[in-house]
C-alpha positions as CSV (number, residue, x, y, z in Angstrom):
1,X,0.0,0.0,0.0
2,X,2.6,2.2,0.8
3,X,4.2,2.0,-2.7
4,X,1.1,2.4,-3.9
5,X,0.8,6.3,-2.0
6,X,4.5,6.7,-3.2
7,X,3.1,5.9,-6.8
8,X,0.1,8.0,-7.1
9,X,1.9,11.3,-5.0
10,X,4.8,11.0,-7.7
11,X,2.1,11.5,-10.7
12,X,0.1,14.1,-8.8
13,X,0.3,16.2,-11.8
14,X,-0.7,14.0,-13.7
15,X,-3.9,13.2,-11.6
16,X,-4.8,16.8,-11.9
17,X,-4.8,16.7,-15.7
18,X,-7.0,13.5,-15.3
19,X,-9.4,15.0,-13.2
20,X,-9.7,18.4,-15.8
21,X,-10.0,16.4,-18.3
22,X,-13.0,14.0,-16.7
23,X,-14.6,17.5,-15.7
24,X,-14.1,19.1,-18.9
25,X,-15.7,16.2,-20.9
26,X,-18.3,15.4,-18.4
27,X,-20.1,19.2,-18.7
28,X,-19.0,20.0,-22.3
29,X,-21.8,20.9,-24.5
30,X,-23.8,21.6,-21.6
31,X,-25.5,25.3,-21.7
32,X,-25.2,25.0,-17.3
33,X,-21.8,23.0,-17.2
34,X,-20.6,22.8,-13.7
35,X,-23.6,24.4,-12.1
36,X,-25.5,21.2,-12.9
37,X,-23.6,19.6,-10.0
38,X,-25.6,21.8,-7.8
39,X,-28.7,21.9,-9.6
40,X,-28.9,18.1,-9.0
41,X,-28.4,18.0,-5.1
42,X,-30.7,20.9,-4.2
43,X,-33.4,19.7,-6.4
44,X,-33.4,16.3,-4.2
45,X,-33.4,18.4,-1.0
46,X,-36.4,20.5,-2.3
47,X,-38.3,17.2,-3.1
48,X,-37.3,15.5,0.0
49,X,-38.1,18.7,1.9
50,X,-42.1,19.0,0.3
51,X,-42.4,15.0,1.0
52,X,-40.8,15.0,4.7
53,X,-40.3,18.7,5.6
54,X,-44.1,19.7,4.8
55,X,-46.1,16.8,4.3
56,X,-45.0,14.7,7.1
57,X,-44.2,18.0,9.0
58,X,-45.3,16.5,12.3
59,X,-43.8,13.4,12.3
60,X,-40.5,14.4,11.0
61,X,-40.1,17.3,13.6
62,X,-40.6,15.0,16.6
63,X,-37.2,12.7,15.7
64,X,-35.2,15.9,14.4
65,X,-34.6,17.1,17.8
66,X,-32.6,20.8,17.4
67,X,-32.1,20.4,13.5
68,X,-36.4,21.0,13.5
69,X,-36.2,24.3,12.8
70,X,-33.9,24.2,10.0
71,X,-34.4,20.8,8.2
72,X,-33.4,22.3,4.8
73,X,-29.9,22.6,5.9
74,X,-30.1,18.8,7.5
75,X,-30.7,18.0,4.0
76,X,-28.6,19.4,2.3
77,X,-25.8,18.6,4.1
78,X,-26.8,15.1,3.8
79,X,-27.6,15.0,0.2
80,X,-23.9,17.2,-0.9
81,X,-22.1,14.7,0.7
82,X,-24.2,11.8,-0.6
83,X,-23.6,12.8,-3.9
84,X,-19.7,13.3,-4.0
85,X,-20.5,9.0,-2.3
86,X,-22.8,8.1,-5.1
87,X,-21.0,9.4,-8.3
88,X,-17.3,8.8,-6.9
89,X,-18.6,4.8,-6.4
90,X,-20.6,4.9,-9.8
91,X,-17.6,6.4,-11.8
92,X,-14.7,4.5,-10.3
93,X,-16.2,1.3,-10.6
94,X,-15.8,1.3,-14.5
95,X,-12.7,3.9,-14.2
96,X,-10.3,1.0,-15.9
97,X,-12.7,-0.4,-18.0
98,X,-13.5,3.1,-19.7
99,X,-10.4,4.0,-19.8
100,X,-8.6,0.9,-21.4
101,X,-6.7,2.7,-23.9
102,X,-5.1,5.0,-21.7
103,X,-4.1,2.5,-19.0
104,X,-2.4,0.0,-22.1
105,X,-0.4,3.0,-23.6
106,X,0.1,5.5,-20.8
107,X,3.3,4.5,-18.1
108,X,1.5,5.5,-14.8
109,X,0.4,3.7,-11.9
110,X,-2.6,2.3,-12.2
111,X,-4.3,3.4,-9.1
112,X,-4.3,6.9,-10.6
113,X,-7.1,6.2,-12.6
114,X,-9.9,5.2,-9.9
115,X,-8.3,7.8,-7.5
116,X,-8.8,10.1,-9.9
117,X,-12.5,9.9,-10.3
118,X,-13.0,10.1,-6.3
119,X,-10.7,13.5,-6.9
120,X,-13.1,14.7,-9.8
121,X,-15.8,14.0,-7.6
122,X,-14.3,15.9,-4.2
123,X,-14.0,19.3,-6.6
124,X,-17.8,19.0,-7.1
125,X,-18.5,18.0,-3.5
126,X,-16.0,22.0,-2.6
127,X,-18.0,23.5,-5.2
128,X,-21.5,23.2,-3.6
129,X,-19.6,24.2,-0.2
130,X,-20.8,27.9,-0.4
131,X,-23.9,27.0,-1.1
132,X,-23.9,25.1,2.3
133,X,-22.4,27.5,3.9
134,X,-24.5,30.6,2.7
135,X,-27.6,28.8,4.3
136,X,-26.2,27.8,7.3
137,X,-25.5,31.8,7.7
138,X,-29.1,32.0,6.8
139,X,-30.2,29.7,9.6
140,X,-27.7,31.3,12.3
141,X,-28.9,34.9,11.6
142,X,-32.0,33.1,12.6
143,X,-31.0,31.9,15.9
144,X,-31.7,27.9,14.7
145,X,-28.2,26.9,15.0
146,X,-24.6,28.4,16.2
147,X,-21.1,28.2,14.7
148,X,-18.9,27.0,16.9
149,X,-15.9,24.6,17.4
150,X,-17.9,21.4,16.0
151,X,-16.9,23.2,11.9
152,X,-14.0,21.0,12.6
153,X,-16.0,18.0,12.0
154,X,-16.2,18.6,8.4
155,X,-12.5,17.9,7.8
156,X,-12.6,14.7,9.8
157,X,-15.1,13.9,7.8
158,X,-13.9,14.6,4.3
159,X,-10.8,12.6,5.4
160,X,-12.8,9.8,6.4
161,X,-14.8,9.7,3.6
162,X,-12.0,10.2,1.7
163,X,-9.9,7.3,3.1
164,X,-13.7,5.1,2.5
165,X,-14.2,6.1,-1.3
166,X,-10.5,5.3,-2.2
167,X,-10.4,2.1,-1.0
168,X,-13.7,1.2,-2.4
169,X,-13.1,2.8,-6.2
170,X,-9.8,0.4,-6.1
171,X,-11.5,-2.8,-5.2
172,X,-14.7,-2.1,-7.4
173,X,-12.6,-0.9,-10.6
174,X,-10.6,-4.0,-10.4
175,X,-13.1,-6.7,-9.8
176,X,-15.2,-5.1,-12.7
177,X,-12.8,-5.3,-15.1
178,X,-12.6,-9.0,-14.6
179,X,-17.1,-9.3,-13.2
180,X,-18.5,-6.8,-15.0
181,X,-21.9,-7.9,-12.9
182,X,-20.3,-5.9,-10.3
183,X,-20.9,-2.0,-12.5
184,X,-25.1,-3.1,-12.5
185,X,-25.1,-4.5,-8.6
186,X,-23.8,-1.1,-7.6
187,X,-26.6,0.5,-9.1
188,X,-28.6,-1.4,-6.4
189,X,-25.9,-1.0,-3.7
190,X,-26.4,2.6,-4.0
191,X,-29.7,3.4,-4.3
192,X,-30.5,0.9,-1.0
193,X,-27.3,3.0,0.6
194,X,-29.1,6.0,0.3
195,X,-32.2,5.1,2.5
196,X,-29.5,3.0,5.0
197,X,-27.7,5.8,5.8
198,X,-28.6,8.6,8.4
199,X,-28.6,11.3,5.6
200,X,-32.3,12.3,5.0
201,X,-33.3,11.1,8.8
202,X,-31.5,11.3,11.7
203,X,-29.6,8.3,13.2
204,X,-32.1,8.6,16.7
205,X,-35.0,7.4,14.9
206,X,-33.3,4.0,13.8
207,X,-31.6,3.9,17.5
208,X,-35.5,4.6,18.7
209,X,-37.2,2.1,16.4
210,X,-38.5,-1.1,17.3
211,X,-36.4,-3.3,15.0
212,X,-34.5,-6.1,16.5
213,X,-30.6,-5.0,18.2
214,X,-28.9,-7.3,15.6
215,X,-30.4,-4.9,13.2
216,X,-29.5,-1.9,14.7
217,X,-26.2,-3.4,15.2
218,X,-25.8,-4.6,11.3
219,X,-26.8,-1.0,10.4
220,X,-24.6,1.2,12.3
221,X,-21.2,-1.4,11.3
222,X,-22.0,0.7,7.9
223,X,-18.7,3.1,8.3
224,X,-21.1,5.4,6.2
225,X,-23.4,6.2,8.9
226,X,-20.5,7.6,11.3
227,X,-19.4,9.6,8.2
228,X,-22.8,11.2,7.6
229,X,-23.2,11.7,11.6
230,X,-20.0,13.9,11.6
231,X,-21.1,16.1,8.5
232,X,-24.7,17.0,10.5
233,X,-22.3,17.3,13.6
234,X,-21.0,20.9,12.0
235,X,-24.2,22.3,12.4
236,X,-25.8,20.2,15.0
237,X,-23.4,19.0,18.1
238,X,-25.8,16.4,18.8
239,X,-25.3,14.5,15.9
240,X,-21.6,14.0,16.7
241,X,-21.2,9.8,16.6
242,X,-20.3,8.5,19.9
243,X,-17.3,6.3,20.5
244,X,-18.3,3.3,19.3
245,X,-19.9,4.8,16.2
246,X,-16.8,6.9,15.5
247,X,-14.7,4.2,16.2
248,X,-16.2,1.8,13.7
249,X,-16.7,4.4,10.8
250,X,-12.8,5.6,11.2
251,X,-12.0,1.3,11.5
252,X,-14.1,0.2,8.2
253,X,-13.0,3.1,6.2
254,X,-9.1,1.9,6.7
255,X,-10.1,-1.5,6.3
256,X,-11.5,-0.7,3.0
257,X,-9.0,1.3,2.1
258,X,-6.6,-1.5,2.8
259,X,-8.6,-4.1,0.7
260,X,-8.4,-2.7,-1.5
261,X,-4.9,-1.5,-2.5
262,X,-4.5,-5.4,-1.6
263,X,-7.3,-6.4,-4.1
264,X,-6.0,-3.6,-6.8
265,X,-2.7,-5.0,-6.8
266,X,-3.1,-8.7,-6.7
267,X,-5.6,-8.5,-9.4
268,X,-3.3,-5.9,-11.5
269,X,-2.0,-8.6,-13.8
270,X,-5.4,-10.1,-14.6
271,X,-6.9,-6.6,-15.3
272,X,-3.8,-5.7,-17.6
273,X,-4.4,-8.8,-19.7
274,X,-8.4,-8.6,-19.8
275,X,-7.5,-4.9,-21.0
């Protein structure tokens, strides 16, 4: 693994040209361009907001606890960082197998490839980041929530996240090559992620519901729920994940991460020769 670093910190410039040029051709022709990767996430927060926020109004308020009063921005923060999960998963997965040309001809390391759609996928993630932050201004000139020391769990959590999305765009890219089941099957992973993950809903109403413990237990082992309790923690303290929580999110996302580089490389000569 730690070659593997070495590899992919020596051809940083080179990951930054890969990561233009994947942003480049994915809004080209496109009247909006990048805006559309904030069109995209607010437009699920309004809809989720009309079904949950005002429809459900009641029911909804009485498991928010202090982020009642300014669900909008629960979403949202939710919904941003489920978006850099969701297209960073979807695009590494078939990162070598879209790329075959490039990976034959081109002498780089091979990791730089799915790395480099998790990177493409972070600059969208910091571009909706004033957008965040201009409502969470919005909801403290309102009194609903205060800035305070707990900003600094958005960097933990970008790093965890981080550490999580690596490790899983180098095992899915290289078992794809070889299963390419696994590109459709993610399709499905993601989608059931979305509604097993505290992101629209906070983590208190599983942790209150009457499903059996082994449930509760199998749900929270997801190192995304931790991840997605520390991004609501910037705004509300409650949220932050306890020990245990924190514990198992920061433990799954370096087990994953360490899978695999394992995976990637012992499955390197297969891929090459499939390519």
């Amino acid at each position: 693994m730690t070659s593997g670093v070495v590899a992919v910190w020596s051809h940083r410039n080179t990951l930054r040209l890969l990561v233009r040029r994947d942003l480049a051709v994915k809004y080209q022709q496109s009247v909006l361009g990048y805006l559309w990767s904030l069109i995209e996430p607010l437009g699920m927060g309004a809809i989720y907001f009309f079904v949950f926020g005002l429809l459900y109004r009641s029911a909804t308020h009485r498991h928010l606890g202090d982020a009642a009063e300014s669900y909008p921005l629960f979403l949202i923060t939710g919904i941003f960082a489920w978006m850099w999960t969701n297209s960073a998963i979807s695009e590494a997965t078939n990162a070598l197998t879209g790329q075959a040309r490039l990976i034959t001809t081109m002498n780089l390391p091979r990791e730089v490839f799915p790395v480099g759609r998790v990177a493409g996928r972070f600059a969208e993630y910091l571009a909706g980041l004033p957008i965040l932050a201009a409502v969470a201004v919005v909801y403290a000139a309102l009194d609903k929530i205060e800035f305070g020391v707990w900003l600094l769990a958005l960097p933990l959590a970008i790093l965890v996240q981080a550490t999580l999305l690596i490790g899983l765009a180098l095992l899915l890219s290289s078992l794809n090559v070889l299963m390419r089941d696994i590109e459709r099957l993610i399709r499905l992973v993601t989608r059931v992620l979305f509604y097993a993950t505290p992101i629209i809903y906070p983590l208190s109403l599983v942790r209150e519901s009457g499903m059996p413990d082994w449930v509760k237990i199998a749900y929270e082992v997801n190192p995304l729920v931790g991840i997605f309790q520390l991004h609501h923690a910037v705004w509300y303290p409650d949220e932050f994940p306890d020990t245990r929580l924190l514990c198992l999110s920061l433990g799954g996302s370096l087990l994953t991460l360490l899978a695999g580089a394992w995976v990637f490389r012992r499955l390197e000569p297969a891929v090459l020769k499939e390519l």
